[in-house]
C-alpha positions as CSV (number, residue, x, y, z in Angstrom):
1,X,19.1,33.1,-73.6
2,X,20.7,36.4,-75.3
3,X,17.9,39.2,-75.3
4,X,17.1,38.8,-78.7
5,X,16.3,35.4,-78.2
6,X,14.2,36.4,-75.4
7,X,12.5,38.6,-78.1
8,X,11.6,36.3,-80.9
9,X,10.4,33.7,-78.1
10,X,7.7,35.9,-76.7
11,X,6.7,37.0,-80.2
12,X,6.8,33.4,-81.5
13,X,4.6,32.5,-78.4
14,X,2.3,36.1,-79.2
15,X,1.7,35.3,-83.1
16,X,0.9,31.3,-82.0
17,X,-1.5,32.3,-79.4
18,X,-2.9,35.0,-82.2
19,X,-3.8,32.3,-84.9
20,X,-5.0,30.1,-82.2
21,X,-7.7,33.3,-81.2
22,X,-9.0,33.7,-85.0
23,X,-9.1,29.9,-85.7
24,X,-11.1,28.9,-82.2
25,X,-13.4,32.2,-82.7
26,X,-13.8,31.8,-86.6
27,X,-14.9,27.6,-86.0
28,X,-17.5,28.7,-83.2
29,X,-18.7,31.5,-85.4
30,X,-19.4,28.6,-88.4
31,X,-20.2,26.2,-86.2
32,X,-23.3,28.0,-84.8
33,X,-24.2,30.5,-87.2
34,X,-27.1,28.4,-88.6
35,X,-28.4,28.0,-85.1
36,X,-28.2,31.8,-84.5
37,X,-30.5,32.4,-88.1
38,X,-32.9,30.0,-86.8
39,X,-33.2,31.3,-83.4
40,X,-32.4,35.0,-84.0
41,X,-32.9,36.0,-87.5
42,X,-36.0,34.3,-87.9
43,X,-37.7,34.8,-84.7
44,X,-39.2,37.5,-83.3
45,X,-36.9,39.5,-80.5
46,X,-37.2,39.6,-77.2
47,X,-34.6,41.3,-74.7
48,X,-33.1,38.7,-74.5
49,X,-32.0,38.0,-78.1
50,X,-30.4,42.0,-78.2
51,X,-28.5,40.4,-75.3
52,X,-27.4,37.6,-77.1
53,X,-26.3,39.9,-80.2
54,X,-24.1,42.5,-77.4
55,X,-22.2,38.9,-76.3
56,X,-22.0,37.6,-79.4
57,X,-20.7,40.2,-81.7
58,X,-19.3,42.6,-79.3
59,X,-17.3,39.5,-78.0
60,X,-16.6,38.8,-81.6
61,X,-14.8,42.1,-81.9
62,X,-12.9,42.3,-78.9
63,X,-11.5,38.9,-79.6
64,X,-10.3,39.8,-83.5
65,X,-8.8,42.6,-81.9
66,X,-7.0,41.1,-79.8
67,X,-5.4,38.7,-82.3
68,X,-4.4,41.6,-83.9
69,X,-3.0,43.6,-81.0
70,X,0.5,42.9,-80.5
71,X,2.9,41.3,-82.8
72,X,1.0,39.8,-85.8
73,X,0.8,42.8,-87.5
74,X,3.0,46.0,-86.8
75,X,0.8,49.0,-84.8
76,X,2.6,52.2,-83.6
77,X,3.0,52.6,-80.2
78,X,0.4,55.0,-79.4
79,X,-2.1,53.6,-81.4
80,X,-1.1,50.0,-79.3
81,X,-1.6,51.9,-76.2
82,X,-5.1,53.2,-76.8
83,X,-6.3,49.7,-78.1
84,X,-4.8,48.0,-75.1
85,X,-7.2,50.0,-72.5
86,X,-10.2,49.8,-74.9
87,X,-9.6,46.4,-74.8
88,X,-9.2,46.1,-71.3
89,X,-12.3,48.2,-70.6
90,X,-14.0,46.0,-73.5
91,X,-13.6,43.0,-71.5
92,X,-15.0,44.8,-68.3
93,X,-17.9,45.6,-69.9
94,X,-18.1,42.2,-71.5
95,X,-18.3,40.7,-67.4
96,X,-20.7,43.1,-67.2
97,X,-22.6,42.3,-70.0
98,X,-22.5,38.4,-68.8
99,X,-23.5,39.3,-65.0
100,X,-26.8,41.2,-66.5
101,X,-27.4,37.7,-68.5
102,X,-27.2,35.8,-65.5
103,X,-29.5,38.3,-63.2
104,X,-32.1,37.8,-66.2
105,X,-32.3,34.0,-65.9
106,X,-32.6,34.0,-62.0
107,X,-34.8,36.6,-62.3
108,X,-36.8,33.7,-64.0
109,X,-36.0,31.1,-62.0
110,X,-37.5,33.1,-58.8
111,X,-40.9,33.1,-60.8
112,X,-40.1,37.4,-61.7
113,X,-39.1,37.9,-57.9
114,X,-39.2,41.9,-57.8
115,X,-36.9,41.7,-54.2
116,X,-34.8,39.3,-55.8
117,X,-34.6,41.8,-59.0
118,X,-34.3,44.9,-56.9
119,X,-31.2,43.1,-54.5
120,X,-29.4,41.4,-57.2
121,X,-29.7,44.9,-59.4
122,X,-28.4,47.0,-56.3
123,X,-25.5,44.3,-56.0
124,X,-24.8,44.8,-59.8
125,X,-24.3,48.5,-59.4
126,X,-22.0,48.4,-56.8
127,X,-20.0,45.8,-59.3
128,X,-20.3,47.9,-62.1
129,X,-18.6,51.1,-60.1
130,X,-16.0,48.7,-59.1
131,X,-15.2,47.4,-62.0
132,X,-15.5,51.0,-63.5
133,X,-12.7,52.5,-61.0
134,X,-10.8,49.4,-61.3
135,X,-10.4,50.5,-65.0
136,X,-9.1,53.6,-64.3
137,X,-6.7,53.0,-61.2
138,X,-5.1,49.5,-63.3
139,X,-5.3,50.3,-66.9
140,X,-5.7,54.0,-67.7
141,X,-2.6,55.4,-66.0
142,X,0.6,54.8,-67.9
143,X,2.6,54.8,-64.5
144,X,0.1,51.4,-63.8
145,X,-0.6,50.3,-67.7
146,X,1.8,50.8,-70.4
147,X,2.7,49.8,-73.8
148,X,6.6,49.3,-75.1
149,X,7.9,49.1,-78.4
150,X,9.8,46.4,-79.0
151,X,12.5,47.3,-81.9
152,X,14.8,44.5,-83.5
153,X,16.9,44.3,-86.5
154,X,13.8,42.1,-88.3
155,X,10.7,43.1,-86.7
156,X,9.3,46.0,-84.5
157,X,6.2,45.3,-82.2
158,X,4.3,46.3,-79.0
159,X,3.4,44.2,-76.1
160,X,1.8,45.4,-72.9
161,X,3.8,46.3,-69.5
162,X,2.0,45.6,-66.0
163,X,4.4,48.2,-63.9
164,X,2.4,47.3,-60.6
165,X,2.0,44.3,-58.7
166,X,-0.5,41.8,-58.4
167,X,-1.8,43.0,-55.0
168,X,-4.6,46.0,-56.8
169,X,-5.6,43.3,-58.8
170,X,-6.1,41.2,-56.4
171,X,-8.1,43.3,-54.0
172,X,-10.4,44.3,-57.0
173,X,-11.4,40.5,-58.0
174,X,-12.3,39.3,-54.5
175,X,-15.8,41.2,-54.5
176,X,-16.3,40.3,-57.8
177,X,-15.6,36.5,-57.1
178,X,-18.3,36.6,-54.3
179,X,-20.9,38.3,-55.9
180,X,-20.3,35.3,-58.9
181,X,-20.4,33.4,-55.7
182,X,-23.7,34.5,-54.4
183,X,-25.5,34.2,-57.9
184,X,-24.5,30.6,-58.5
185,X,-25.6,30.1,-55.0
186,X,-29.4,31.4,-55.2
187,X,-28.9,29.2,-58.8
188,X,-28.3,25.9,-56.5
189,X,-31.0,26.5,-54.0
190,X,-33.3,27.0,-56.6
191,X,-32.9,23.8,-57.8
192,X,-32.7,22.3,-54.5
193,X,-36.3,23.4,-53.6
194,X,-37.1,22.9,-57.2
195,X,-35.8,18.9,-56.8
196,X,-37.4,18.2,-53.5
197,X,-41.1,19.8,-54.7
198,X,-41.2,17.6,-58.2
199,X,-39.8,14.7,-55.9
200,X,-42.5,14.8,-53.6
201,X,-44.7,14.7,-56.0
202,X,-43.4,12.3,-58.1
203,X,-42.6,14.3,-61.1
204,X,-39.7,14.4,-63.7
205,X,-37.8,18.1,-62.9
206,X,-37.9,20.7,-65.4
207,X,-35.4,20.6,-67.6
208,X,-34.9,24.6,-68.1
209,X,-34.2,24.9,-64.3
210,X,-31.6,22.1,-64.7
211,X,-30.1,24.0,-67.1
212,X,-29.8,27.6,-66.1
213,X,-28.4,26.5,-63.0
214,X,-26.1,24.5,-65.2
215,X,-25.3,27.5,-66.9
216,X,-24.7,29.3,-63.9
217,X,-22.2,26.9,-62.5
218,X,-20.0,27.1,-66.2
219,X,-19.8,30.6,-65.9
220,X,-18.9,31.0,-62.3
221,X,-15.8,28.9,-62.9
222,X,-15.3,30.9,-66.1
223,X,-15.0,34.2,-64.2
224,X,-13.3,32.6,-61.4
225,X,-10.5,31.4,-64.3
226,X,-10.4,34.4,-65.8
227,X,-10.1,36.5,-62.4
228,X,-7.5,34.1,-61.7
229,X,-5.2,35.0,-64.9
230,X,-6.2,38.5,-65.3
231,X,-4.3,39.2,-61.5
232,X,-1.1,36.8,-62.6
233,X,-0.8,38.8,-65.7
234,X,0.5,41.6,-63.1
235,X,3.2,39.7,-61.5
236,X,6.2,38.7,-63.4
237,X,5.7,35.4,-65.5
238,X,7.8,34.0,-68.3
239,X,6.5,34.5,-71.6
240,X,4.9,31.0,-72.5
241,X,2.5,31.7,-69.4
242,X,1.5,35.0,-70.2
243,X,0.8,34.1,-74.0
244,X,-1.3,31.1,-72.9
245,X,-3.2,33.1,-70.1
246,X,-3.8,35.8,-72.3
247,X,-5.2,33.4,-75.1
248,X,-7.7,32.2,-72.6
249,X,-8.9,35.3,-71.5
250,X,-9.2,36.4,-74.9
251,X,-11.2,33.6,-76.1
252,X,-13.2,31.3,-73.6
253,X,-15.5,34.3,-72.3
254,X,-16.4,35.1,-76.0
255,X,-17.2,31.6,-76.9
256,X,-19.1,30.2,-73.7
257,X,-21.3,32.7,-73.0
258,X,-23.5,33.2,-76.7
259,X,-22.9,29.9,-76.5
260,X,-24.7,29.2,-73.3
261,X,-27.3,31.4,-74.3
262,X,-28.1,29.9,-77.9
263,X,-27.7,26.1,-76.0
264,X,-31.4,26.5,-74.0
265,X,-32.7,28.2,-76.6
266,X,-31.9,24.8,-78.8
267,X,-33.0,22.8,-75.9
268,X,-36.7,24.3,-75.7
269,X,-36.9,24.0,-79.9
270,X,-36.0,20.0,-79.1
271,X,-38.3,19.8,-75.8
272,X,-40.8,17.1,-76.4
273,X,-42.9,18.7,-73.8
274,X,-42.9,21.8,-76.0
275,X,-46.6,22.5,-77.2
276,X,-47.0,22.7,-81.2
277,X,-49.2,26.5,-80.9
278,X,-46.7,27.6,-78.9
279,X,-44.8,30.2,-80.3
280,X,-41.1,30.3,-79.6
281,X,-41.2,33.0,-77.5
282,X,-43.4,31.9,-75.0
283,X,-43.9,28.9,-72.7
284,X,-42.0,27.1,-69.8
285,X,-43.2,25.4,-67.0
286,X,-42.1,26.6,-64.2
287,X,-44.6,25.2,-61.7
288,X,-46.8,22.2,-61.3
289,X,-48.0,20.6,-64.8
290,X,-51.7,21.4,-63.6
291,X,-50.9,25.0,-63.1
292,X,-48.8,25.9,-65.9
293,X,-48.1,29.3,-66.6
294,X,-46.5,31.3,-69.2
295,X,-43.5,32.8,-68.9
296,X,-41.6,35.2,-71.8
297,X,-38.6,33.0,-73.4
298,X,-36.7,36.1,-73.2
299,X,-36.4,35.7,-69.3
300,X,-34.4,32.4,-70.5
């Protein structure tokens, strides 16, 4: 393949992967905007609904630009190179964003454990400052993180080049893979002790702790996914796999998690067990049906 063939391949496989982003992002937009009027616009807001709107629309934009970025429409190179590492510290704080989500809910689950809070909290910082220098070592150093112009006789466009190995990446994501790995862990004992208590007693599980720990296990392999791509984008791949491993890290983080967020707050307006003076902020049984208590539907 001569190397402008190489050239209009990878920008026939960039554009594809583009109108792929906006039509995926634009249907689940649609697709649940009337749930979000019902459960956001209507209601009154809790924490976590201003978390749901940072994953939602922040996600949103990140994801737009990203169809953008690149070859569907013509950006000069400098202007490509500053979007490239605000994108790539969008999506960093978009993990981070997800991994304070996930704290809230098994904060919840552990019945508003303050050691629980104060560990996983003290965990997330040392994420967070990770993830932080990982940002500035990998993507805001042009020796590591560049952007080249690509100029042809019928189109000019930018694309990203990773001028390091894999190996950085690499070392970065491991820490980040256990800590996903120790949340989705106290998720599954949870619901382990939360099995064996309703089964000794003879009573149907609750269907929020089901969930969440559902929830939990979704996202883990998300991140684990998305770990995965993020450090092959840094070793040399053809073009077909870096357009399709950029399209999913572009797109499934922004979809599944307002999504997975929005999804138990549609299952507790559907919950038969759901009392009518309720209001939708409050509620869940966490514990035995004689000793109910309330907890806030934010922590959820």
């Amino acid at each position: 393949m001569s190397s402008d063939e190489e050239v209009a391949y990878a920008l026939r496989w960039n554009n594809n992967i583009a109108i792929m982003i906006f039509g995926l992002v634009s249907y689940e937009y649609i697709f649940h905007f009337e749930k979000e009027v019902k459960f956001v616009w209507t209601r009154k807001w809790t924490p976590m609904t201003y978390l749901y709107l940072a994953a939602r629309y922040f996600g949103l934009f990140l994801a737009m630009l990203c169809a953008c970025w690149g070859g569907l429409m013509y950006i000069p190179e400098g202007v490509s190179y500053v979007l490239a590492v605000l994108l790539e510290w969008g999506f960093s704080f978009y993990f981070l964003l997800a991994e304070v989500i996930l704290i809230w809910r098994l904060y919840a689950l552990y019945n508003r454990s303050k050691s629980i809070l104060y560990l996983l909290v003290g965990l997330f910082l040392v994420i967070a400052a990770l993830s932080i220098g990982s940002d500035i070592y990998l993507y805001s150093r042009p020796e590591a993180f560049s952007v080249k112009e690509i100029v042809t006789p019928n189109v000019n466009y930018c694309t990203s080049s990773f001028n390091i190995g894999p190996m950085p990446s690499i070392y970065v994501s491991i820490p980040i893979i256990c800590f996903d790995i120790f949340l989705v862990v106290l998720a599954v004992l949870n619901l382990v002790k939360h099995l064996r208590e309703r089964r000794e007693i003879q009573v149907q599980p609750n269907t929020y702790v089901i969930l969440i720990v559902r929830c939990h296990v979704i996202y883990f392999l998300l991140n684990l996914t998305n770990e995965v791509l993020l450090t092959v984008l840094w070793a040399n791949i053809p073009p077909a796999v870096n357009s399709l491993s950029e399209g999913f890290i572009n797109t499934a983080p922004f979809i599944i998690a307002p999504r997975l967020i929005i999804s138990i707050w549609d299952t507790h307006a559907n919950e038969e067990r759901t009392h009518n003076s309720a209001s939708f902020e409050d509620c869940i049984c966490w514990t035995l049906p004689s000793t109910c208590e309330e907890h806030e539907m934010d922590h959820v």
